[in-house]
N, C-alpha and C positions, 0 to 999 in steps of 0.2 A: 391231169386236171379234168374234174366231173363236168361235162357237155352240160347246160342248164339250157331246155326247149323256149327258142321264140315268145312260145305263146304265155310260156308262163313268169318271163321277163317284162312281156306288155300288160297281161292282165291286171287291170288295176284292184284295189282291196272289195271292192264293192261290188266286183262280177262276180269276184272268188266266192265271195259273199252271200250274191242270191242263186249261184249254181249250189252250193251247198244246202240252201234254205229248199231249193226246186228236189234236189236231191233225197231229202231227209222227209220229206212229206209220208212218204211212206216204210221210213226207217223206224228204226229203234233206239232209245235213250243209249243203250250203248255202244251202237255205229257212231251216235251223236257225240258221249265222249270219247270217243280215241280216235274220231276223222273228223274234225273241221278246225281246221286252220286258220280260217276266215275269221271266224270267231277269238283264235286266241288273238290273233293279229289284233282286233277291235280292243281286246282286254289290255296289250302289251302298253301302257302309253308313254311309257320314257321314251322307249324307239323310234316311234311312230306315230306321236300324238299330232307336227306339226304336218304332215304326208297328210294325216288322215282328215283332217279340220276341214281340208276340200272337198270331201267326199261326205260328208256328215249329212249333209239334206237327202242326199240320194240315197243312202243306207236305210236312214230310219224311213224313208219312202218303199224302200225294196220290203222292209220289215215288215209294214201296214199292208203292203198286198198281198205277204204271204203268209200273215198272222193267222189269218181266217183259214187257210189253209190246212196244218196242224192242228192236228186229232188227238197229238197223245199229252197228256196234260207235262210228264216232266221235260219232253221236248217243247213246248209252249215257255213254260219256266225258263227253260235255259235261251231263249230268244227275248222274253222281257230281259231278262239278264245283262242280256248284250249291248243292249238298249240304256238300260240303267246304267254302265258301265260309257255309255258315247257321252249322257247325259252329266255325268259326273266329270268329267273331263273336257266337256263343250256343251257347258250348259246352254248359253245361248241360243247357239245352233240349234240344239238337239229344243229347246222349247218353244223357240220361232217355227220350228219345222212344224213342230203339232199343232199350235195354234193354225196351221195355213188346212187342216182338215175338217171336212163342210161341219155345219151344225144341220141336226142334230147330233152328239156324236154317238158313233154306235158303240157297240161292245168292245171294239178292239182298239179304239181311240182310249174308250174310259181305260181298256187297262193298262195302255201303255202311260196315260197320267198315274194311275195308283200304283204302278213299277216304282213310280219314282218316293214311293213313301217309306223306304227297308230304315235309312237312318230318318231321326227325329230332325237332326241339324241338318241335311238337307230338304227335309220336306219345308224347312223354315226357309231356307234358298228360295226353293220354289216360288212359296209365297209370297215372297217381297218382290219376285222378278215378276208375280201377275198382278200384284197391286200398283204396280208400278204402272204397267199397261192399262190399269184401269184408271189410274186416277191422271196420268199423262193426256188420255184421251180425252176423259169427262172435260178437262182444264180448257182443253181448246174448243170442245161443243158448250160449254157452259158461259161463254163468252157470247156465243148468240145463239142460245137458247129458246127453244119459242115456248108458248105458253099455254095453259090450260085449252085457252080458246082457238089456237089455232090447228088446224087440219092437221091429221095426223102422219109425222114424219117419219122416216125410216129407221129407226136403230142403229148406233155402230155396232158393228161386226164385232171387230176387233175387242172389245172392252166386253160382250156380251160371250163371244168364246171363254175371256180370261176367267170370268165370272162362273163360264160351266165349269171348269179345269180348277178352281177352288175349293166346286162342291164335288168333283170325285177324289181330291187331295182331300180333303176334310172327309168324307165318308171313311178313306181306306187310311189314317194318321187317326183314327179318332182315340186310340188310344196313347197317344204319344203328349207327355204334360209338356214336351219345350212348348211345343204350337200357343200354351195358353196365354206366353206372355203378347202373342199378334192378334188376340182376338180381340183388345179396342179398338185397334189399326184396321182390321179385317173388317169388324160393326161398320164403322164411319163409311169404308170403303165399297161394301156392299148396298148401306145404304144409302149412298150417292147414286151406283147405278140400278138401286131400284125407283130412285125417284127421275131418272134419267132415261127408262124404259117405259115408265108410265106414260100408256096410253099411244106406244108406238109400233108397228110392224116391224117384221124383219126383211131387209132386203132381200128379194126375188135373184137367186142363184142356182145354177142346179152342177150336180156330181159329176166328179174326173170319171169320163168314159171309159177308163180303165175299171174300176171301181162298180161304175153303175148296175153291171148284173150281179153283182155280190148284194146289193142294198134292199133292203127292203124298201117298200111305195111310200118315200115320206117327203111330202113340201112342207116349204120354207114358211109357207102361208097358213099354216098349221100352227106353228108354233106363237106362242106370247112370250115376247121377251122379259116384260114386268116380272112374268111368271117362273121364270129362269132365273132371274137376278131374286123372288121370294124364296126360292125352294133354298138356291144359297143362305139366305141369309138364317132361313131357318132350322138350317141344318151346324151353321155354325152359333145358333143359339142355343141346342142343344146339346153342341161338345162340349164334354169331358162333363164338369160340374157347373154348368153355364146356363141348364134347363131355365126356362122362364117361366113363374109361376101363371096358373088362370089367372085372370082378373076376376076380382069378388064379382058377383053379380052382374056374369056376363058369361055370356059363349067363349070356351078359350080359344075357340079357332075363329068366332068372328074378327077379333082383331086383323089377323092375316086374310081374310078374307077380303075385309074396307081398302087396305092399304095396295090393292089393284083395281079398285074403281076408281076413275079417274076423277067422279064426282067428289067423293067418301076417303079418300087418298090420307087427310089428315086426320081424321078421326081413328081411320086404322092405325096410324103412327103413334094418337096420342094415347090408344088402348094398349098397345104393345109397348112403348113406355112406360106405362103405368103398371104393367105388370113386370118391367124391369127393375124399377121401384124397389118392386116386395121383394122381387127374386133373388134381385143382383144388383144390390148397389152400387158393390166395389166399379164393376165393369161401368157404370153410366158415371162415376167420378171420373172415369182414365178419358169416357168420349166426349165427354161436357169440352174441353179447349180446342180439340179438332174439328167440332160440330161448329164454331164459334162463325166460320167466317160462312155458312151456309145463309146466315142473316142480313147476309151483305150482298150476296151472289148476283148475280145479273139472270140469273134463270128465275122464273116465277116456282118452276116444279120443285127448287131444291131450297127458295124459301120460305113454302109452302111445309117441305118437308122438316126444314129445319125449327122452324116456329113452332111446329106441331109439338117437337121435340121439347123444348123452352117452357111448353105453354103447361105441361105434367109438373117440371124442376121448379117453377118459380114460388111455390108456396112452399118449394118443399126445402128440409135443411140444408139437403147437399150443396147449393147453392153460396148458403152461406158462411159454409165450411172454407167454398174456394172462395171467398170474398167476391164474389161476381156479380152479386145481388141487385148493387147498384147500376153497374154500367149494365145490365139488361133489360132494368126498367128503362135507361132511358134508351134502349135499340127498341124493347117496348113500345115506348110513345111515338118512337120515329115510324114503325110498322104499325101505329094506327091509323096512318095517313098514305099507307101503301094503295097502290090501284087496284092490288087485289083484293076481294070482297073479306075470302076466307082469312088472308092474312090479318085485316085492319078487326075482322071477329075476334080470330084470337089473342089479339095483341092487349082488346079491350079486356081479356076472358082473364090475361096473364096479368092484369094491372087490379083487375079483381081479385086475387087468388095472393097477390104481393099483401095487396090492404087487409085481406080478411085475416093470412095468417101471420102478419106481422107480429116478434118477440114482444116488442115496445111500443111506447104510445108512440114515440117522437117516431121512429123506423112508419109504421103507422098511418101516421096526420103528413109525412111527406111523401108515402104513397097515395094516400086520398088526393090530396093537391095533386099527382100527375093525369091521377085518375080522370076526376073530375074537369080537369082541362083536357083532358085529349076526349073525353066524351063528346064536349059540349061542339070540341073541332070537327069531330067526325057525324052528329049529327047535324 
């Protein structure tokens, strides 16, 4: 019977692991394929999937510190690989694990998110598992949300990570058509936490000491969250065949400009809609019922942001394609009497915009009657 060494009965899969990874720093792709065991162990998962589930945080940990390490690009490949292959089989794990790495992320955060885009049908996984996290989180800050006027509070983390981890999955999937059917789901969701970012900080953390001399000199205090949650949103405006037209007689980048002053917030919303309008209608039909209950919200910012939205649709047909027409003149008239200034503006703006382009007279003459009473209330 073969004598099997102590140490290599105790070694757990994740030492085997980063001795290999410490090992191969200055190896070659083909020490890489014919010695590491470690690695197939990770791949094998019938055998070893339930053993390994415990070790999953540590692994993709060992991997982040020695990613940076690795020189040779097809040994780099073959460690996202590995990665990709923990992810597929514990996905959980393996994307709770990334989300726990600081913001900004650096180069080798972004790539171990873009590893995970080889299949189209998981990169759709992906997605749903960080929308999840964003719109679970919003659910519970939007509850007690504060508002324009008040002092400016911290950002959640957690939902502002998910948010960067979309835009390197959308950069590196950008050619993959499943993704198209998430991107009303994706709209809605991104612009929740851009109007949930507006106007706030990000909390003051600083980097695992392991870590820190690898990093280049970047605070937390640097960063704008608004501006995190735009860059997403505009980067899934322009996947696949999604581009948004300019708006006629206007700066095409002013839109996304307004829509991070905290001032100017709506106006950028309702230029950016308006230019989804021309662009893309189909997509603003899919997000018109999910947008629906932002009318309602207990946050002023996502009020704000959702009237904005409303206040482009109401003259226009799509509306009254989905029969909606009605019940939002009268969420309309209810929002003319909102505390907020900018709301009870545009609600007036939407009651105008019903009357002028009404089909018929009767449609019409029973928009002017809401009209003209919510005026007379609000002045």
């Amino acid at each position: 019977m073969r004598k099997t060494p102590m140490k290599q009965l105790t070694q757990c899969p994740a030492q085997r692991y980063v001795e290999k990874l410490n090992a191969l720093r200055g190896g070659t792709p083909t020490r890489l394929l014919i010695d590491f065991p470690a690695r197939r162990y990770v791949l094998h998962k019938n055998k070893h999937t339930e053993k390994l589930s415990k070790e999953v945080s540590e692994i993709i940990e060992l991997i982040y510190m020695q990613l940076h390490l690795v020189k040779i690009d097809e040994v780099r490949t073959m460690v996202l690989e590995t990665m990709r292959a923990l992810a597929h089989h514990h996905q959980d794990k393996v994307l709770n694990s990334l989300l726990m790495k600081p913001l900004p992320f650096d180069k080798d955060t972004s790539d171990l998110w873009r590893s995970l885009t080889d299949e189209p049908s998981y990169s759709c996984k992906v997605l749903r598992f960080l929308m999840v996290i964003i719109n679970e989180e919003n659910e519970l800050t939007l509850r007690n949300s504060l508002s324009f006027t008040d002092d400016q509070p911290a950002a959640a983390l957690m939902p502002l990570k998910a948010t960067c981890a979309i835009h390197e999955v959308l950069q590196a999937a950008s050619s993959h058509a499943a993704i198209q059917e998430l991107v009303p789901a994706l709209f809605c969701t991104l612009l929740a936490e851009v109007s949930q970012t507006l106007g706030r900080r990000v909390e003051t953390a600083t980097f695992s000491s392991r870590r820190r001399r690898f990093r280049r000199a970047t605070t937390l205090g640097d960063l704008n969250p608004c501006s995190l949650a735009v860059d997403a949103l505009q980067c899934l405006l322009s996947f696949g065949n999604t581009q948004m037209a300019s708006v006629k007689g206007s700066d095409e980048t002013e839109g996304w400009t307004l829509i991070k002053n905290i001032e100017r917030h709506h106006e950028g919303v309702m230029q950016i809609t308006r230019g989804l309008i021309v662009s893309k209608g189909e997509l603003i039909k899919d997000v018109v019922h999910c947008l629906l209950p932002s009318l309602s919200s207990d946050s002023t910012t996502w009020r704000v942001t959702g009237t904005a939205v409303f206040v482009e649709l109401m003259g226009h047909r799509i509306l009254r394609g989905l029969k909606l027409l009605k019940k939002l003149v009268k969420d309309m008239k209810r929002k003319s009497l909102d505390p907020n200034y900018a709301i009870r503006s545009m609600a007036i703006r939407a009651l105008g915009s019903v009357s002028y382009g009404a089909p018929d007279k009767s449609e019409s003459s029973w928009a002017d009657g809401i009209l003209q009473r919510s005026v007379r209330v609000v002045i």
